[in-house]
Every structure is written in C-alpha cells, then in structure tokens.
LUMFI-157230 format. One record per atom (N, C-alpha, C, O, CB): residue number from 1; residue in three letters; atom name; x, y, z. Coordinates in steps of 0.001 Angstrom, whole numbers. Each point is the difference from the previous one (the first is absolute). Glycine has a CB too. Example, Ala and Ser with C-alpha at 12.3 -4.5 7.8 and 13.67 -1.06 7.14 Angstrom:
2
  loza  sekol  dopa       c1       c2       c3
     1    ala     N    13190    -5690     7800
     1    ala    CA     -890     1190        0
     1    ala     C      900     1200        0
     1    ala     O     1036      -19      665
     1    ala    CB    -2928    -1154      581
     2    ser     N     1542     2223    -1966
     2    ser    CA      820     1190       60
     2    ser     C     -770     1090      730
     2    ser     O      509     1108      169
     2    ser    CB      675    -1736    -2314
***
This chain:
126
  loza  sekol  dopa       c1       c2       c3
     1    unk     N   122237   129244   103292
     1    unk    CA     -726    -1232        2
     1    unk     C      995    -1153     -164
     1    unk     O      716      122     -994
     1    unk    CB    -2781     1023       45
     2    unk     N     2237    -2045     1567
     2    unk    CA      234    -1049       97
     2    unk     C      351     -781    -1289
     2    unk     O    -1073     -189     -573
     2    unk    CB     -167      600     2507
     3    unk     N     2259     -954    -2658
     3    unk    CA      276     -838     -838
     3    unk     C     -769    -1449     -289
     3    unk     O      220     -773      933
     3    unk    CB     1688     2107     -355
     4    unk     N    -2475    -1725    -1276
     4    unk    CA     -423    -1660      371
     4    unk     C      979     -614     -554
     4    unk     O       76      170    -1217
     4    unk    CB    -2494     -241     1183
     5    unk     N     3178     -572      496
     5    unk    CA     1098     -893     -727
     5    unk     C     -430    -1485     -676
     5    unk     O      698     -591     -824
     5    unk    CB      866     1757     2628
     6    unk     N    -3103    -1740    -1187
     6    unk    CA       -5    -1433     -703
     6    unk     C    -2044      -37       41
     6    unk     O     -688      -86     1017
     6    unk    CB     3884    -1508      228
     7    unk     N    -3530     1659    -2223
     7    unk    CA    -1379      -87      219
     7    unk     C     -464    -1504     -433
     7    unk     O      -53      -62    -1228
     7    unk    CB     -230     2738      834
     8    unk     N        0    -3665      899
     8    unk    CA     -975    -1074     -216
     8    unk     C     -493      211    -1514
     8    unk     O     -555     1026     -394
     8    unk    CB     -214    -1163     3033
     9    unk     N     1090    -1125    -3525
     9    unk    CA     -598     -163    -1132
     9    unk     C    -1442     -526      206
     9    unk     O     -245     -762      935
     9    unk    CB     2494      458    -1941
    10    unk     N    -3238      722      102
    10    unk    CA    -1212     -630      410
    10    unk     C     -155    -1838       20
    10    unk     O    -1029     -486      471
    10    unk    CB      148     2982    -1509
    11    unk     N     1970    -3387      501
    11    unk    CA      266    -1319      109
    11    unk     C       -9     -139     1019
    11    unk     O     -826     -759      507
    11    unk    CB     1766      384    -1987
    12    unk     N       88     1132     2313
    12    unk    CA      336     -494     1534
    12    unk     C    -1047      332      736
    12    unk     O     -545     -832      724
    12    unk    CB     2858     1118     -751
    13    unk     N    -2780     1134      -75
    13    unk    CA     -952      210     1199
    13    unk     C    -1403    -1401     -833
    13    unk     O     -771     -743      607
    13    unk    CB     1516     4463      409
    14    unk     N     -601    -3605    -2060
    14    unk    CA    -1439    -1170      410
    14    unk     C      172    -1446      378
    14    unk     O     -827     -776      478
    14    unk    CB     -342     1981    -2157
    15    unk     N     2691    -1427     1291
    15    unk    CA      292    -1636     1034
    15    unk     C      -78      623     1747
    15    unk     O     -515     -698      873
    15    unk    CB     2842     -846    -3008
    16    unk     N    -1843     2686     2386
    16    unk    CA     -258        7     1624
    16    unk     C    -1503     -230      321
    16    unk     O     -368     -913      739
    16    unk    CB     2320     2646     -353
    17    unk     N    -2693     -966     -904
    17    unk    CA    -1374       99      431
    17    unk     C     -386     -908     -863
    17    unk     O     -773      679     -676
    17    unk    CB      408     1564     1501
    18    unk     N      351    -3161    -1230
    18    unk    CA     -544    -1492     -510
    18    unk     C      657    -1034     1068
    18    unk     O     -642     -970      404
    18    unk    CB      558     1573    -3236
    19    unk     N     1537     -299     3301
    19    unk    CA      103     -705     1265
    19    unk     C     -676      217     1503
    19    unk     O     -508     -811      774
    19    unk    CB     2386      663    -2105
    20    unk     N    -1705     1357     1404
    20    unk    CA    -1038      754     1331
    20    unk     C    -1315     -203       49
    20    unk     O     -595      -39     1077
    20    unk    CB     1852     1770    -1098
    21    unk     N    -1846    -1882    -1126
    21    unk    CA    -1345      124     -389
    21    unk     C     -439    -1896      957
    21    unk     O     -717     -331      944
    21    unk    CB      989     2474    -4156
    22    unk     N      963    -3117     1932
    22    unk    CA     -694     -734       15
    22    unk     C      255     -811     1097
    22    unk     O     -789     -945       21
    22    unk    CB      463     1331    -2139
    23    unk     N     1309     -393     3259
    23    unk    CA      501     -402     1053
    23    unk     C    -1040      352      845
    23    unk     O     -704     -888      481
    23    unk    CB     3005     1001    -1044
    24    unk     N    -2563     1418      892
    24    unk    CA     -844      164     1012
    24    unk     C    -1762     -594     -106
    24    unk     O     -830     -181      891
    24    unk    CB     2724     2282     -613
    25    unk     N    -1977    -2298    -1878
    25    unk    CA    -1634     -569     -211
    25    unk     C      519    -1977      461
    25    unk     O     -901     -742      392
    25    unk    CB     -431     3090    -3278
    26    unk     N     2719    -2872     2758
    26    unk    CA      197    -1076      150
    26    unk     C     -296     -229     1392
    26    unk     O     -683     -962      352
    26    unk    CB     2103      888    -2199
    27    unk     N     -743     1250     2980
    27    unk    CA      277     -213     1494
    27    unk     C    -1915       49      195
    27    unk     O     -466     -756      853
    27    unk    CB     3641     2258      -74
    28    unk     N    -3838     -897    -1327
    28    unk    CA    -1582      324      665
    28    unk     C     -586    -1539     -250
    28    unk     O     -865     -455      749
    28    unk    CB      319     3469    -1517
    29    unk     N      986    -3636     -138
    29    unk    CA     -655    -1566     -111
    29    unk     C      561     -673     1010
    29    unk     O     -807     -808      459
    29    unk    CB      536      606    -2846
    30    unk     N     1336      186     2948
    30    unk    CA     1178     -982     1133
    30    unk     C    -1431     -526      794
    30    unk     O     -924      602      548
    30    unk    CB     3905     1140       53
    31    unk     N    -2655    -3231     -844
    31    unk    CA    -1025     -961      907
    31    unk     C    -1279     -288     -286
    31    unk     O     -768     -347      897
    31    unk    CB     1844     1090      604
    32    unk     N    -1463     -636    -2770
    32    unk    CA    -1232     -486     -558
    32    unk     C       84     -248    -1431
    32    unk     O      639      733     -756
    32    unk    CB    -1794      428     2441
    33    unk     N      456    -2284    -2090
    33    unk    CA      169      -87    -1025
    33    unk     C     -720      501    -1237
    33    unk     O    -1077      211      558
    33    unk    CB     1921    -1584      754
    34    unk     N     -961     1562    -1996
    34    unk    CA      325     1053    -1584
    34    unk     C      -40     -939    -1320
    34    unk     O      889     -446     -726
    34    unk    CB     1035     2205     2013
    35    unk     N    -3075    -1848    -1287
    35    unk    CA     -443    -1230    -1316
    35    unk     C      354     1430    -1220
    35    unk     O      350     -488    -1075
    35    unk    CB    -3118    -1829     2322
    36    unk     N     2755     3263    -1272
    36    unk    CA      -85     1363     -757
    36    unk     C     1358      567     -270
    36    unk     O      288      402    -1127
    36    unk    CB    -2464      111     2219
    37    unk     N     3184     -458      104
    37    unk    CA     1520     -186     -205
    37    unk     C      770    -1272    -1218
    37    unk     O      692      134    -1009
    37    unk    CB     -995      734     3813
    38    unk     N     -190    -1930    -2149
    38    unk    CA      446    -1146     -751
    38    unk     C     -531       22    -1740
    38    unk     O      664     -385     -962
    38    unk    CB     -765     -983     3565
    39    unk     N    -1029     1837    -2611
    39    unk    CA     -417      304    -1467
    39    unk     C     1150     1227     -861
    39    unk     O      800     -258     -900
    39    unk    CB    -3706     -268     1895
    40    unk     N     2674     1640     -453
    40    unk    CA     1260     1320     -167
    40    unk     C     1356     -824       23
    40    unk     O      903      421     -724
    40    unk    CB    -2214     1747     2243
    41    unk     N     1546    -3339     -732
    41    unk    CA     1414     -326      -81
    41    unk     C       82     -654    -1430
    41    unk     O      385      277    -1136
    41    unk    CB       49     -630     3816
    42    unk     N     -995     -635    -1999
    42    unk    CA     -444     -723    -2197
    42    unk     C      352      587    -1233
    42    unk     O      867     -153     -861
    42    unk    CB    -2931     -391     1517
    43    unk     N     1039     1305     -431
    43    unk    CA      161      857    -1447
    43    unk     C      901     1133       49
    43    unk     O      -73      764     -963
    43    unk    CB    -2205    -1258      408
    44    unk     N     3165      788     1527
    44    unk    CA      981      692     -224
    44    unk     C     1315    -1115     -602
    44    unk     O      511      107    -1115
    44    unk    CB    -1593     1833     3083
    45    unk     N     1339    -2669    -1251
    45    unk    CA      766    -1315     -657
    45    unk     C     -100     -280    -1061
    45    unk     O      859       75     -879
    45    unk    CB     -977     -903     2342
    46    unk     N    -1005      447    -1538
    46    unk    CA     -398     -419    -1932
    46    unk     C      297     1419     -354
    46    unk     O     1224      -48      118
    46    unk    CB    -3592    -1960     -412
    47    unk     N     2115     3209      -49
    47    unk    CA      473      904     -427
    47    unk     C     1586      -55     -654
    47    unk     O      339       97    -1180
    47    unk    CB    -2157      716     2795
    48    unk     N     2761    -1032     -235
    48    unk    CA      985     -130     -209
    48    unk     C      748     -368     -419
    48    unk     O      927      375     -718
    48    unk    CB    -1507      -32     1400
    49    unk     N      145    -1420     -133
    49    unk    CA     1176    -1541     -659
    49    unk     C    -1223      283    -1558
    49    unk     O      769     -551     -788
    49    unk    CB      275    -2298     3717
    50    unk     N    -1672     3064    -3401
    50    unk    CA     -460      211    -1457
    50    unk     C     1151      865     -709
    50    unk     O      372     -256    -1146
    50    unk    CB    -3053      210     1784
    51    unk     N     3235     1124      157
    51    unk    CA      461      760    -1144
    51    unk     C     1260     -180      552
    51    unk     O      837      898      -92
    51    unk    CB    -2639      801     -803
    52    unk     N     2167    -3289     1747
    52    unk    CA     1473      261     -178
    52    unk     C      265    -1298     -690
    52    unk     O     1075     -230     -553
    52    unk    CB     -409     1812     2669
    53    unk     N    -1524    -2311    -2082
    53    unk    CA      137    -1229     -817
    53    unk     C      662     -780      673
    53    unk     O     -161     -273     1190
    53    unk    CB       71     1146    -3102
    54    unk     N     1408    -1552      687
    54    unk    CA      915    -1362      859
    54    unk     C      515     1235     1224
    54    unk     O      116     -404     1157
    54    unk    CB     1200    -1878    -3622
    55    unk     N    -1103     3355     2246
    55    unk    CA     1206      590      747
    55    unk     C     -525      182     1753
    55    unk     O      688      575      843
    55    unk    CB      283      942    -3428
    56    unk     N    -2117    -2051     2815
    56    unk    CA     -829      287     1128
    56    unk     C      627     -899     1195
    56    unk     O     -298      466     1100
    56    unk    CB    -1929       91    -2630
    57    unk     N     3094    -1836     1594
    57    unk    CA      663     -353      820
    57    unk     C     1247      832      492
    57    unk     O      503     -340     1070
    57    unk    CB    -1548    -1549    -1939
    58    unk     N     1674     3128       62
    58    unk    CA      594      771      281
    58    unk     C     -259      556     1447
    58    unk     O     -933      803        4
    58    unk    CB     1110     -678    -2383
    59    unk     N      270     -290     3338
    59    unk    CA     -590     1014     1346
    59    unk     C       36     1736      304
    59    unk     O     -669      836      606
    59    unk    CB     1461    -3068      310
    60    unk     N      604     2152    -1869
    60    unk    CA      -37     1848      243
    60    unk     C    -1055      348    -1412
    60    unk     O     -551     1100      -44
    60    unk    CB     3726     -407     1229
    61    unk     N    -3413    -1788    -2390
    61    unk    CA     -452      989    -1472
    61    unk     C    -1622      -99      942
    61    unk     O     -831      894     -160
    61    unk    CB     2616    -1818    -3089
    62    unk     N    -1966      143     3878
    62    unk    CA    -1195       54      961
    62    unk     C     -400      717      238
    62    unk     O     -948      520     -589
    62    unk    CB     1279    -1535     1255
    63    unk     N      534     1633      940
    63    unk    CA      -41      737      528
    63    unk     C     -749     1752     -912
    63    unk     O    -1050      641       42
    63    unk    CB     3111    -2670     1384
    64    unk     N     -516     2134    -2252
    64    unk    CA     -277     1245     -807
    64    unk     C    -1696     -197    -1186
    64    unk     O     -469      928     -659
    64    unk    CB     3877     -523      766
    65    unk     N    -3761    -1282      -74
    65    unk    CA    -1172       19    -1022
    65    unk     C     -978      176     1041
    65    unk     O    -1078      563     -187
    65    unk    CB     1802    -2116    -1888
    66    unk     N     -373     1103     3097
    66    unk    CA    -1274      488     1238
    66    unk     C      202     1531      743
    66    unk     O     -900      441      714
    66    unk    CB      757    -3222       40
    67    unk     N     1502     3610    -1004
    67    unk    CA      141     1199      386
    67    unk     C    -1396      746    -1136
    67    unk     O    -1074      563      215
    67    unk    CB     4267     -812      717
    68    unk     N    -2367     -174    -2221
    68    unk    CA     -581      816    -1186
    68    unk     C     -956     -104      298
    68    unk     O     -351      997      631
    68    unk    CB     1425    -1134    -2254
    69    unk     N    -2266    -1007     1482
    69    unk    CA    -1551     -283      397
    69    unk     C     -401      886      390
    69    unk     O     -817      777     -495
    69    unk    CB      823    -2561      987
    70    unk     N      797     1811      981
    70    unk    CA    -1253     1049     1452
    70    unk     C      528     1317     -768
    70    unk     O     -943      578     -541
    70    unk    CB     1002    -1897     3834
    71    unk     N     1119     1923    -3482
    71    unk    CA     -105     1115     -312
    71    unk     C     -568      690    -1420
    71    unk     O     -311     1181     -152
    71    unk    CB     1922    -1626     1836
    72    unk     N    -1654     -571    -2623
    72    unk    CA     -883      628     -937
    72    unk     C    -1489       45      297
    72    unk     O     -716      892     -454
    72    unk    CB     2376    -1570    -1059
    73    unk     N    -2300     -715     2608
    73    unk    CA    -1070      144      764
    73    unk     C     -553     1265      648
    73    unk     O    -1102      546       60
    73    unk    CB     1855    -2570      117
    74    unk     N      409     2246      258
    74    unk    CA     -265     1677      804
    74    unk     C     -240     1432    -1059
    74    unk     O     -774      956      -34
    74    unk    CB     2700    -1934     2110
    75    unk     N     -916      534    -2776
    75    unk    CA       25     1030     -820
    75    unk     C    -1798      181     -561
    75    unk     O     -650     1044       60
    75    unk    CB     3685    -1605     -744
    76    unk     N    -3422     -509      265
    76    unk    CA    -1066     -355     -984
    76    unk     C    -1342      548      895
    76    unk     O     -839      777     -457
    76    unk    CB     2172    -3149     -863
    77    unk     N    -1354     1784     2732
    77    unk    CA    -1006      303      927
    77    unk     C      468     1415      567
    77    unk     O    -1021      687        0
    77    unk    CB      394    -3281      564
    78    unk     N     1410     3150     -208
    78    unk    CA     -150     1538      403
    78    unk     C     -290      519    -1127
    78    unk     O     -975      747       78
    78    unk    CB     2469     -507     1673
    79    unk     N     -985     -342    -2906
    79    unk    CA     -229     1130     -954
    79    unk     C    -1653     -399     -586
    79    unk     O     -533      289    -1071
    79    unk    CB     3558      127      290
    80    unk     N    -3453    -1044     1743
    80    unk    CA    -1561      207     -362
    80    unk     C     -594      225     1383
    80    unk     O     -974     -602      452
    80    unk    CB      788    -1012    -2656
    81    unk     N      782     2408     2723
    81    unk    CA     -397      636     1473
    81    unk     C     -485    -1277     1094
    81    unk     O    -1051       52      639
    81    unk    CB       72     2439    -1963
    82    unk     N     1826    -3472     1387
    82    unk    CA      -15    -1010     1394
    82    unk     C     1063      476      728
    82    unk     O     1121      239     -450
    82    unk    CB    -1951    -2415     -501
    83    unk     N      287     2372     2603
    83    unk    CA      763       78      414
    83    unk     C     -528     -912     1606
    83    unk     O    -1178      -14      357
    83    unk    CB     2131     2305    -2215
    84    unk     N      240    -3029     2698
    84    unk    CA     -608     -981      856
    84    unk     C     -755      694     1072
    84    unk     O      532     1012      455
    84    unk    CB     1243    -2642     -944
    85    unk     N    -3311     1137     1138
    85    unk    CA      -66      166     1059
    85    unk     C      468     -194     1383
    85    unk     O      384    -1111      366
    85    unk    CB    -1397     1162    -1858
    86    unk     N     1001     1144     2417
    86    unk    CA      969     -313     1030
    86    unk     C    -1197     -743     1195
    86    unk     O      344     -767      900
    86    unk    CB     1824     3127    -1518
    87    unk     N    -3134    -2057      438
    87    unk    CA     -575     -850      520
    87    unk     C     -676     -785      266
    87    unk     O    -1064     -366     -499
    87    unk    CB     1674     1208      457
    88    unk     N      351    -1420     1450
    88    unk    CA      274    -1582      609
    88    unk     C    -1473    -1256     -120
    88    unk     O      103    -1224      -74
    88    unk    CB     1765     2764     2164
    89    unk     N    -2786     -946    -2079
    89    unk    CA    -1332     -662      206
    89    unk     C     -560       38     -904
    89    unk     O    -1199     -111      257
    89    unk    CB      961      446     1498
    90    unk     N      576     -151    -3559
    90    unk    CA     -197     -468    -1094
    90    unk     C      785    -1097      -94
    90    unk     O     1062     -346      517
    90    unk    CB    -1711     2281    -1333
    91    unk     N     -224    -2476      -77
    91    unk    CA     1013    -1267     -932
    91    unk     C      459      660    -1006
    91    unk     O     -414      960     -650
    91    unk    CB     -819    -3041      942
    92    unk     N     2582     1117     -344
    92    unk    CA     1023      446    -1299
    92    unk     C    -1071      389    -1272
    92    unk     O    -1042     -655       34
    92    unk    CB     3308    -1260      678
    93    unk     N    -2167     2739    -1652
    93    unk    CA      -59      215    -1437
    93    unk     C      446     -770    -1174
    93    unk     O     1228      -71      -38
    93    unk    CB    -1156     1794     1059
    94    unk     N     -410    -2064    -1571
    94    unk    CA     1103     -876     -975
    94    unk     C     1175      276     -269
    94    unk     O      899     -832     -123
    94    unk    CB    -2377      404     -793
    95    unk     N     1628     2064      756
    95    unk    CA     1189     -398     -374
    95    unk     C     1152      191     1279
    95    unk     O     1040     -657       46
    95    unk    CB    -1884     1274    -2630
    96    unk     N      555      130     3326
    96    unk    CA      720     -902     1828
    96    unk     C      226    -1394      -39
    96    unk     O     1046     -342      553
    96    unk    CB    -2492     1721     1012
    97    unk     N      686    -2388    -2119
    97    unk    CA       28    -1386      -20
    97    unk     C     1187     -272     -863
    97    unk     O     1020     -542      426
    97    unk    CB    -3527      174      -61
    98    unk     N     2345      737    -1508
    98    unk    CA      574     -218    -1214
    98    unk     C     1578      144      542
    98    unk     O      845     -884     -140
    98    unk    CB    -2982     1836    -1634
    99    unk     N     2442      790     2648
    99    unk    CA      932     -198      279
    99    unk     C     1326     -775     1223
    99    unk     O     1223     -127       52
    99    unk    CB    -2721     1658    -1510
   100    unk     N     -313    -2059     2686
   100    unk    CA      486     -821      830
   100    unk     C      700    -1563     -699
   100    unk     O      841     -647      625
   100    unk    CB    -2733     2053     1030
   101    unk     N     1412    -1792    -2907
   101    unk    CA      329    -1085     -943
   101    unk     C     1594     -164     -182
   101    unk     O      797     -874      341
   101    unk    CB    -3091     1351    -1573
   102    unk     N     2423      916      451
   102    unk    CA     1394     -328     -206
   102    unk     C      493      187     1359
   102    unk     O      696     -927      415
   102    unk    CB     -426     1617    -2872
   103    unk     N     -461      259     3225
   103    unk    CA     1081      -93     1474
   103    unk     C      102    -1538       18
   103    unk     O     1097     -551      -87
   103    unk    CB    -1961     2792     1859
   104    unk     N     -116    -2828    -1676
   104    unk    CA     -284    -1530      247
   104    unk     C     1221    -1004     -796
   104    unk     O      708     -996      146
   104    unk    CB    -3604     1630      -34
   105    unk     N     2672       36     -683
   105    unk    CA     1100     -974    -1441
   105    unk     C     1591      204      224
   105    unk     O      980     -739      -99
   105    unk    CB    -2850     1352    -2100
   106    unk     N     1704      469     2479
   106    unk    CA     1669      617      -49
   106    unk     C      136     -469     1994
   106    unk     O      917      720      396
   106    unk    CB     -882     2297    -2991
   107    unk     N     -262    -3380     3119
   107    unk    CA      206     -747     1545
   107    unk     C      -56    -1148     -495
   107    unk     O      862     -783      399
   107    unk    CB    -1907     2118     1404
   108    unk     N      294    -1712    -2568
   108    unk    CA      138    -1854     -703
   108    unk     C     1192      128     -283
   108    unk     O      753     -727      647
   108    unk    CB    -2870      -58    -1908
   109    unk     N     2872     1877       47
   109    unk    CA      545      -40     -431
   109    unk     C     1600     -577      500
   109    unk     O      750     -943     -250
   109    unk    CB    -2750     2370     -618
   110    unk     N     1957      180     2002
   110    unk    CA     1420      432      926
   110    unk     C       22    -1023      862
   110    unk     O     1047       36      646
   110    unk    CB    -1045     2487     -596
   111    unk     N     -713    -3446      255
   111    unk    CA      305    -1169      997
   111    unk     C     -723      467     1145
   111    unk     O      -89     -758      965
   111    unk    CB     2426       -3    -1754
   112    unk     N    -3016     2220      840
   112    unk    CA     -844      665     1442
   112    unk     C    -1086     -995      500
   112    unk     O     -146     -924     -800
   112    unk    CB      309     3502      -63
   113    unk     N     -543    -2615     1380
   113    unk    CA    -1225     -757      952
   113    unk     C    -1444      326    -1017
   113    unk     O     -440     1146      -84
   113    unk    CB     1700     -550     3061
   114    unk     N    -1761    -1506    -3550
   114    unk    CA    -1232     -217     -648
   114    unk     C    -1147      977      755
   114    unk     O      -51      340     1182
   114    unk    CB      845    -2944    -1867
   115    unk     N    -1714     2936     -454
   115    unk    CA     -786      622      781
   115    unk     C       82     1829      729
   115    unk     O      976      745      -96
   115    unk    CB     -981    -3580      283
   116    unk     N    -1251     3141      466
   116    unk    CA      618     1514      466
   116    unk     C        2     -242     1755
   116    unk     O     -680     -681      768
   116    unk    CB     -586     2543    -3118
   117    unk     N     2517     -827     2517
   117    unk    CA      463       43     1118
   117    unk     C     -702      186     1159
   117    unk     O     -494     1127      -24
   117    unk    CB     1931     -619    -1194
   118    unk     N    -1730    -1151     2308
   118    unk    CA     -825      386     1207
   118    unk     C      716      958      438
   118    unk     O      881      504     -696
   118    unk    CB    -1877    -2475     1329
   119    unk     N      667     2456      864
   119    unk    CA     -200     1756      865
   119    unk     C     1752     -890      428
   119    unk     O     1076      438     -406
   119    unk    CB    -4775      998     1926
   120    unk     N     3561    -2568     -735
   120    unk    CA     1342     -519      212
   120    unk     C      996       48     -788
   120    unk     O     1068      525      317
   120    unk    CB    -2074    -1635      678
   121    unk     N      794      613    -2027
   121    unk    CA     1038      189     -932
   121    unk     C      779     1350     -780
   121    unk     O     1173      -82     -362
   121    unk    CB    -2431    -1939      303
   122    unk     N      387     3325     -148
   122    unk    CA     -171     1129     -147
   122    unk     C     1409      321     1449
   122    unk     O     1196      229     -178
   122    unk    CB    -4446     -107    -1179
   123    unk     N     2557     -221     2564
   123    unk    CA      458      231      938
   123    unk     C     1469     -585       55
   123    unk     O      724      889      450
   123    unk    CB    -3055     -644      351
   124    unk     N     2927    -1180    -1030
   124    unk    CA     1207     -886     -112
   124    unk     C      899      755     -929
   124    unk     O     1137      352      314
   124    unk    CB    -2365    -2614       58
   125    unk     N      438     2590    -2003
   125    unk    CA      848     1174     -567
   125    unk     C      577      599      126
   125    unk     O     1079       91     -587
   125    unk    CB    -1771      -95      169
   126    unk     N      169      883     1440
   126    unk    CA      461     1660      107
   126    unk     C      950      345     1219
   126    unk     O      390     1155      171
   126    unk    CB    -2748     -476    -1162
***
C-alpha cells in the first residue's frame, strides 16, 4: 500500500471548501442583484473588524481573520450535517450565502473585481 506522505489538516481542507464552496455560490449570483448577499456581507464585516478592532485596517490581519471566519464557519455547519446543494435551480441556503460573503470580501479585499464573476469572466480565467 502506498505511503501518504502529506495529509491535509482539517484547517486547510476547510479554508479550501469555504473557498470552493463560497466562490461557486458567488459565480451562481453573477448579474443580479442580492439584497441577501449584501446583508451576509455586512454582518460578516462587522463580525470581523469586531474582533480585530483598531487592527482591522491591517490588510493581510484582514485577510487572515476572514480565512479563520469561513473556515471555522465550515467547520461549525458541516459538523452539524450541512452540506451544499448541487443543484443549479435552487436558491443559495444560507449558509452558501454566508460563504459567497466572504468570497465577496476577500475580492474587495485582493483588489479582484467586486461582486461574482459572470460565464465571461469564468471563461477569461482558465
């Protein structure tokens, strides 16, 4: 049998899938607007900048207080059996929203293009 040389700490795998999660619930909003996003963005912010205080103009202590967020987010919502629907012709769940928010924040953040990505833009990516 095969050696595993590096297994994923559960930190990392839940910032991936708090990023995957919340990118792809971001790309399903691209081009309409989201009075329900902008609320999730809110109060993820206030969240933040709450528990980082003065230090919240920091851009990377930012950044990392919005990694921690989604992934203790994840942590908190799978381990009470959420897991996202794949499907396309539901509306997001809350907490899909919650995690399209921070994607939202952290593209505010990185200087990326506001908002979630249209089929064009997706397409330009890759």
């Amino acid at each position: 049998m095969p050696e595993m040389t590096h297994l994923p700490d559960s930190a990392d795998l839940s910032s991936y899938l708090a990023g995957q999660i919340g990118q792809a619930s971001l790309d399903r909003l691209a081009g309409v607007a989201h009075p329900e996003l902008d609320q999730h963005v809110a109060a993820v912010r206030a969240a933040v900048t709450t528990v980082l205080g003065s230090r919240q103009s920091d851009p990377s202590r930012l950044l990392g207080a919005l990694v921690r967020y989604a992934s203790g987010f994840v942590d908190a919502v799978t381990g009470r059996g959420w897991w996202p629907s794949s499907a396309a012709d539901q509306p997001l769940d809350w907490e899909s929203m919650r995690l399209a928010a921070v994607c939202q924040l952290v593209s505010e953040l990185s200087g990326e293009p506001e908002g979630p990505r249209s089929d064009t833009d997706r397409q330009a990516a890759s």
